[in-house]
C-alpha angles and dihedrals in degrees: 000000000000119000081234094048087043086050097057101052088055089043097053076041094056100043098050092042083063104037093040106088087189094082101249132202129190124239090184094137096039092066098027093122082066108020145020097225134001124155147184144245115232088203093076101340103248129145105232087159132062111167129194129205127209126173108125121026108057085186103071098056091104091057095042096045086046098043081051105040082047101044088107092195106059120078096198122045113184121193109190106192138173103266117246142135088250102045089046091048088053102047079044092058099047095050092050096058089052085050095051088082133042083227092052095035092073097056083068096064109123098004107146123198115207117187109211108200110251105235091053107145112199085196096072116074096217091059090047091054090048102049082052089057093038094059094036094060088044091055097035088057100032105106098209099052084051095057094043090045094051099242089118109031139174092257087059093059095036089057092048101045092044088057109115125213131103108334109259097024105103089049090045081059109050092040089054096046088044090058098036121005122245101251102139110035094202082054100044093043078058090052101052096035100233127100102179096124106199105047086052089049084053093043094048094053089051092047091048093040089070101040098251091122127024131218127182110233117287100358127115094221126103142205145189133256143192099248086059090054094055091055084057097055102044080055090051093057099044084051094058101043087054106047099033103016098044078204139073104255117232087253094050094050100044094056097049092041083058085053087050099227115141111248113213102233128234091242127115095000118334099209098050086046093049089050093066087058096057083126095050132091086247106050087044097045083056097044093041087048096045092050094042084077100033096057098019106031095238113130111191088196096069125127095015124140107228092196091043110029126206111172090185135060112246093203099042089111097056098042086051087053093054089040088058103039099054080054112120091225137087096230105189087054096062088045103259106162121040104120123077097250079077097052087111093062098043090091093050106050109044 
């Protein structure tokens, strides 16, 4: 074993021991005949992640990629590999021959594909510090390990989705402070188009109380996380299945079936069908997020690329990181940053 492939593993090991707040231990050792790293949850002691390691033995990509796609346990199997031509055409060429049928295609749910630079020295200490960070961020904005991992649980979206108030608000408002923090409430209220006080108050400690915004104590700002983020994303792809797919698509199934909330199918009329779940995560999430832009003018669904789909912002992180330094606050001092859906800043604010 190579001292870059050994430092992976550890590495992929590390970071989720200190996003999962699950407590989390490794059995890597225990299953190193099949896999490089697995691992538990302490919670209920189950395995929802196998990962594979490839640097050296080009080889051996089809046997890793299969002992992965057919572990049928693990909800998340990661397969970190040197980055190459060769070794992307033939990881490209093996998926899509699981792809060419519905029975194979399954087998490809929660299957991560991680690209490790090639000239990636595990000797020299620098390059060991930036690929930590650099897994850390992967897992930290990935939406499935999130769910898996319990930072963004059923209960959250159950809780946010079971707030009352005028239909649209509550996304209104997670979608204006993730774009601009809340630091000056008259201004804010402009922004948003809506004045009402007290349903925003309401709104805003819902919002904080999950963790889907973040204030510092006693203080009136607020300001976006990833986890709200996260909420966001799961919405826009439910938005977009159902106005442009008229199905669930395999990803959005597979992560709220790992929230294990019910979806209404397509067949045999959707609408009439959705209508029975107005009681349902799924019904309200639609209706919420429709009416956030009706009554509010939000569209979730901005920006997006009908033919090319990203439900995520690739530069959220360091936004969020420019939004946080021209604050007039220092925030490790009041104790900002203490909960995993701020792993990413740890490094920047200390």
């Amino acid at each position: 074993m190579t001292p870059e492939h050994q430092f992976l593993s550890e590495s992929l090991h590390t970071s989720l021991t200190k996003f999962s707040k699950s407590s989390l231990f490794g059995v890597r050792e225990a299953q190193r005949k099949t896999f490089d790293f697995a691992c538990v949850l302490n919670r209920d002691f189950s395995r929802p992640l196998v990962s594979q390691v490839l640097w050296k033995h080009f080889t051996g990509i089809e046997k890793d990629l299969r002992t992965l796609l057919h572990d049928t346990t693990a909800k998340i199997k990661v397969y970190l590999f040197k980055d190459s031509i060769s070794a992307r055409a033939k990881i490209e060429e093996i998926l899509n021959s699981y792809k060419s049928t519905n029975v194979n295609n399954s087998f490809l749910n929660g299957l991560k594909l991680v690209p490790i630079p090639g000239d990636f020295d595990a000797d020299k200490e620098g390059q060991q510090n930036w690929m930590d960070e650099y897994i850390q961020k992967y897992i930290s904005e990935d939406l499935l390990f999130n769910v898996v991992f319990g930072n963004f649980s059923k209960q959250d979206l159950l809780t946010f989705e079971n707030h009352g108030g005028p239909s649209g608000l509550k996304y209104a408002l997670l979608q204006e402070i993730a774009k601009s923090p809340l630091l000056h409430m008259p201004t804010f209220k402009k922004e948003l188009g809506y004045s009402t006080s007290g349903t925003i108050r309401e709104g805003l400690i819902m919002l904080s109380a999950t963790g889907l915004i973040k204030s510092p104590k006693k203080n009136i700002q607020c300001f976006p996380t990833i986890k709200g983020r996260w909420l966001l994303d799961i919405t826009k792809r439910l938005l977009f299945d159902f106005f442009y797919k008229k199905s669930w698509s395999v990803e959005t199934s597979f992560i709220f079936a790992c929230l294990d909330i019910k979806m209404p199918t397509f067949e045999n009329g959707f609408l009439d069908e959705l209508e029975t779940f107005w009681h349902e995560p799924i019904y309200n999430m639609l209706s919420d997020a429709i009416n956030s832009k009706q009554g509010f003018g939000r569209d979730l669904l901005d920006g997006i690329d009908i033919k090319e789909p990203k439900f995520y912002s690739t530069d959220f992180i360091q936004e969020t990181k420019k939004i946080f330094t021209h604050t007039d606050y220092i925030l490790e001092k009041i104790g900002f940053f203490t909960d995993s859906d701020a792993l990413l800043f740890e490094n920047d604010f200390k």
